[in-house]
N, C-alpha and C positions, 0 to 999 in steps of 0.2 A: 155509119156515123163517122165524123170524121174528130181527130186528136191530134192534138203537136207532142210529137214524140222527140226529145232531146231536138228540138225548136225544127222540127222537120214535120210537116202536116203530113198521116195518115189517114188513110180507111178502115175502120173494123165494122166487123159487124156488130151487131147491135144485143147486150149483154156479155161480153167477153169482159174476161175480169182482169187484173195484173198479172194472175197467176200465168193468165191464157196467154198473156201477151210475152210474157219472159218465156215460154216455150215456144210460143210463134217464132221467136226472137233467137232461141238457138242457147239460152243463157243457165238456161238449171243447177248446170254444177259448178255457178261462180259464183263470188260472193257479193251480193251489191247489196247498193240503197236504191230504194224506187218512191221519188215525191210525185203526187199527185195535186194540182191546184197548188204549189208551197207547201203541201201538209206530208210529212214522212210518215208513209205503210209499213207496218210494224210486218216482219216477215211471213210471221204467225197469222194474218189475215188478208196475205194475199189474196188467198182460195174467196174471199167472199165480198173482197170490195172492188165493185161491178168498176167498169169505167162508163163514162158519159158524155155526150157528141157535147163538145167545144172544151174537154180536161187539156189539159198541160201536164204530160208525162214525163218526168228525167229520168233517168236511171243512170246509175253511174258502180263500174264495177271495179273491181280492185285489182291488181296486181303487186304481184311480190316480188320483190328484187333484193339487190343490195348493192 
């Protein structure tokens, strides 16, 4: 299935969920926000909302400075 991921079209395979993708992705021990369709995934259910061939994925992670 294919997804735009921060406006970049991917391939996944077919039920990979967010969770799947922020490890594909290399991202685990940072802190982001991840919208799907414009709608913000509550951290707490990554693990179970699937992704689907034509979403629009952003994610965007934080950095700390000063």
């Amino acid at each position: 299935m294919r997804v735009t991921l921060n406006g970049e079209e991917r391939e996944l395979a077919e039920g990979v969920t967010v969770q799947d993708l922020i490890v594909d992705l290399e991202l685990t021990k940072r802190r982001l926000a991840v919208e799907v369709n414009r709608e913000i995934v509550a951290r707490d259910r990554f693990t179970e909302r699937a992704l689907a061939d034509g979403d629009v994925v952003e994610i965007v992670h934080f950095i700390g400075g000063g």
